[in-house]
N, C-alpha and C positions, 0 to 999 in steps of 0.2 A: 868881534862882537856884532850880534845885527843890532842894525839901527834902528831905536821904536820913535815912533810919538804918540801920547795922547789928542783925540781928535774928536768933537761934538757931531753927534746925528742932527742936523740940523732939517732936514727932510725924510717921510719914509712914505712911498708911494704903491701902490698895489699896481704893479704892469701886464699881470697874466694871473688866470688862474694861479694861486701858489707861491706865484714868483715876488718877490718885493725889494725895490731900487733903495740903496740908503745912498743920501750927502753928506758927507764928511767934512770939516772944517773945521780952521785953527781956535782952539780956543780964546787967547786971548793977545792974537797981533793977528793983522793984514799981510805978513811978507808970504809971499808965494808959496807954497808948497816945493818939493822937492819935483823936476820933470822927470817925466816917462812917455814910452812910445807905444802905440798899438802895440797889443796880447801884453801888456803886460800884468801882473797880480801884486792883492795885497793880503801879509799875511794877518789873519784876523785873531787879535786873542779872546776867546770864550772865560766863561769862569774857574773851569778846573786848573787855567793857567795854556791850556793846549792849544794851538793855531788852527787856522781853517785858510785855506786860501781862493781868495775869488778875484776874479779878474777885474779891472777896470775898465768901465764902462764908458763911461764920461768922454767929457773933448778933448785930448790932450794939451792943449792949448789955453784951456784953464786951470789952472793953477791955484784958484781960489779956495778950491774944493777937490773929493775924490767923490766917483761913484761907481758902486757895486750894485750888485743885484744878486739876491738870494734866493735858493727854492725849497720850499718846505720838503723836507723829507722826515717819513716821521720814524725810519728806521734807520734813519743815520745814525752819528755821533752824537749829536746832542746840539750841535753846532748852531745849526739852523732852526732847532724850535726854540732856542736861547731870542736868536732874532725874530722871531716872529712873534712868539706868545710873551717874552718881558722886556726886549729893547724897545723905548721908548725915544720919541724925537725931545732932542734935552743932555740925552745921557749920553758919555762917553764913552768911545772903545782904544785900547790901546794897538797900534797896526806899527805895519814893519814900511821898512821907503819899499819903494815899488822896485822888482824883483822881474826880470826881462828873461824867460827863457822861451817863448813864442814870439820871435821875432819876422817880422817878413823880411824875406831877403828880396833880391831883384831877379824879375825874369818878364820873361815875355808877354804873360797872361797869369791871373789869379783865379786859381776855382774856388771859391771858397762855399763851404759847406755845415751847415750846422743842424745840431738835435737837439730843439729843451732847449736849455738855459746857454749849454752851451753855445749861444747865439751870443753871450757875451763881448768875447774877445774880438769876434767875427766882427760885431757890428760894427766897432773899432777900425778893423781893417779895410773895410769895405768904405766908410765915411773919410778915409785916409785916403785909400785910391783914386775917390771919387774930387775930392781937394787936390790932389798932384793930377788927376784927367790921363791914369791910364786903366789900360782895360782891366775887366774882370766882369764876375757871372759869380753871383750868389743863390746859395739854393739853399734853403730854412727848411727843416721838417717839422711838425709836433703834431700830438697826440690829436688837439682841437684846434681851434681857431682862436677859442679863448686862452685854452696853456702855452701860447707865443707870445712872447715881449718883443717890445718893443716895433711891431710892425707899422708905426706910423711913423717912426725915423727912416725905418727900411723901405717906406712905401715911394718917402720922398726919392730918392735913389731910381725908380723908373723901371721901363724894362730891364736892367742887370739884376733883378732881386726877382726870385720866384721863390713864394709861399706855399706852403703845399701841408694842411693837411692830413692827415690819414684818415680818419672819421670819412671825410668829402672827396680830396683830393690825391688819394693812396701814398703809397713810399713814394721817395726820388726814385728817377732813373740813375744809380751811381755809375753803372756801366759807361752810360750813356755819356756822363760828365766826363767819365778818364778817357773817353775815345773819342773826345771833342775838345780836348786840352790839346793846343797851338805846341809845338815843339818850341823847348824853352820853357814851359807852363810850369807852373807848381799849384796842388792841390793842398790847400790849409781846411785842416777839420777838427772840431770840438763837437762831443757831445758824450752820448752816451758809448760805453766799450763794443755794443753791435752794433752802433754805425761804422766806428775806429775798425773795428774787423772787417766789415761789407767793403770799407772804402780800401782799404788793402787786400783785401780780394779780387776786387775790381782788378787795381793795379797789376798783382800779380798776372791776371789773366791775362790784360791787355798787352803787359810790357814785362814781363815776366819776372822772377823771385828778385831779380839785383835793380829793381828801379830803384831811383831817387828821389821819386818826384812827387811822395807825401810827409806833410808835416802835420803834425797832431800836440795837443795837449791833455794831459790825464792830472787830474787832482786826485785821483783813490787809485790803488790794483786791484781794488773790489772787481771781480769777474774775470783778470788777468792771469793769464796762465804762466806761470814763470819759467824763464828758458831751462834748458838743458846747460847745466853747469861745463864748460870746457875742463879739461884733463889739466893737471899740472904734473908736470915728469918730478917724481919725487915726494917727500913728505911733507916738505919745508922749501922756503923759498928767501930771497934777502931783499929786506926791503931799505932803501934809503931814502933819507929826510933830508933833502941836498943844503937847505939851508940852515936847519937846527944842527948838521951834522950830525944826525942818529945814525947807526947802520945794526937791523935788528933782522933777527933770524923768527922768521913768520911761520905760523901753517899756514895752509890754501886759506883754510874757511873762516879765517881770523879776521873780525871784520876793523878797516883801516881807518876809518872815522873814528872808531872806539881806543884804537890805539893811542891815533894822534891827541886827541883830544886827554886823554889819561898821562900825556906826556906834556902838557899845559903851551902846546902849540895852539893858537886860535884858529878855526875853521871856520866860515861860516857852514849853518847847515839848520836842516827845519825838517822837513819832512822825514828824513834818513829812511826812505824807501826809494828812492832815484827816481821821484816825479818832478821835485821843484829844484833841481839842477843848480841849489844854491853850493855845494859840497865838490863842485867842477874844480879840479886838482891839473895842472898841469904836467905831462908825463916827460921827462927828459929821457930816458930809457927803458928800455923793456914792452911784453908783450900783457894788452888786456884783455877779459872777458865780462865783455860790458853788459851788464844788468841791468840800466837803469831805460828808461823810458822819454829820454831826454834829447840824448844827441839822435842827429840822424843818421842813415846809414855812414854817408860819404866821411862825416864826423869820427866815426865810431872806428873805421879801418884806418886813417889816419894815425889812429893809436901814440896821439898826442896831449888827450888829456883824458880825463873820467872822471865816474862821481864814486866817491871813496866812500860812500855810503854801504854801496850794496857791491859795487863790482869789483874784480879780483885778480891777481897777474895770472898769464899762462907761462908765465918766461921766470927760470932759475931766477933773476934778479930785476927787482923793477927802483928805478929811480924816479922819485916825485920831487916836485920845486917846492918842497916845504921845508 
């Protein structure tokens, strides 16, 4: 079962054209919040009942509170004009514990890169590196100067932080960052899905189709093009539940979260479109074709776990730890 609490908007602050920070806090005790670490999200429940997920923003280090930031979009879901036009500072929202599938690993150097809102997670990482005192080079895009948050946390930050504009100060150079990343680098980006394209383009150009060396976060497939489905030799395939002791005769396009879950095995899971990587299944044998938007490459050929959301064996028989 995911884990909820009820939590009070105790702050809501305008940071950018659009964008708006909430503070979250216990209702009614002092004990700490549950910890989390840079990129991590919380998921947000709206009225119809349905989640939205937005990163933590905040210090990690405090514990007293959570803080998000929102950006209107008025052809979203519904999500965000809920927070804008009737959440009020007072009222409650019920949220999930924090949820780590953007995590920094360790390397040499940090590119770190942001569009829009997506500046979230980043800022996060960036005020983390700069606490531990190692390198990294951040580069902010937006639309104006007014539709960027939070530039006055990032300003403190110094030369590592470059703001840029497009109205004044045009795109980034993406090129330019992937073929100034230090051997060992890794490039972390959030924003919108054509910078996540441009910045793997980049890549690819620089160090061709099998690099490793970006990581991303997607809250929508809104504009995502879905891969080309892998072959399975056959019609049907056998899947087993190592722990329930199920062993069930599958087709390809049967989707395994719906299975599992119809069989009153608990899974976590929230999005079931393989962006929030809560549905991460360990693989004890067999072969995958991974769908989701989560693991990275190095991840993903390992072919020792997946998200049973969206993605499917290519192998006669797959054995999961369930």
């Amino acid at each position: 079962m995911v884990e909820q609490r009820e939590l009070r908007v105790t702050q809501m602050r305008l940071e950018a054209d659009g964008v708006i920070s909430l503070r979250l806090t216990r209702i009614e005790s002092n004990k700490p919040l549950p910890e989390w670490e840079p990129g991590a999200h919380i998921d947000v429940y709206v009225p119809d009942g349905s989640t939205r997920q937005y990163s933590l923003c905040g210090d990690p280090r405090d514990l007293s509170a959570y803080e998000i930031a929102v950006l209107r979009e008025p052809d979203g879901r519904g999500g965000s004009l809920f927070v804008h036009d009737q959440l009020r500072v007072g009222d409650r929202l019920l949220v999930t514990r924090p949820k780590q599938g953007f995590a920094l690993e360790d390397a040499s150097f940090h590119a770190l890169l942001a569009g829009g809102v997506g500046v979230t997670p980043i800022v996060t990482f960036a005020e983390h590196l700069d606490r531990a005192g190692k390198p990294f080079q951040l580069t902010y895009g937006g639309r104006t100067r007014d539709s960027m948050a939070f530039c006055d946390r990032l300003g403190a930050l110094g030369d590592r932080v470059r703001m840029l504009a497009e109205d004044t100060d045009g795109r980034p150079d993406l090129e330019g960052v992937v073929r100034s990343l230090p051997e060992g680098g890794l490039i972390y980006v959030c924003g919108p899905v054509g910078l996540l394209r441009a910045v793997e383009e980049a890549a690819e150009k620089v160090h061709g189709p099998d690099h490793d060396i970006v990581r991303f976060e997607l809250f929508s497939r809104v504009g995502v093009e879905p891969k080309e489905a892998a072959p399975l030799d056959g019609d049907s395939y056998e899947l087993v539940l190592a722990q329930a002791g199920h062993t069930l005769r599958m087709k390809p396009d049967a989707n395994i979260l719906e299975t599992v879950l119809a069989l009153g095995i608990e899974v976590e899971n929230d999005c079931r479109d393989g962006i929030c990587g809560s549905c991460v299944t360990r693989v004890l044998s067999g072969t995958v074709d991974h769908q989701d938007l989560v693991l990275t490459k190095r991840e993903q050929v390992a072919m020792d776990k997946m998200m049973i959301c969206c993605s499917r064996p290519t192998s006669e028989r797959l054995e999961l730890d369930l």
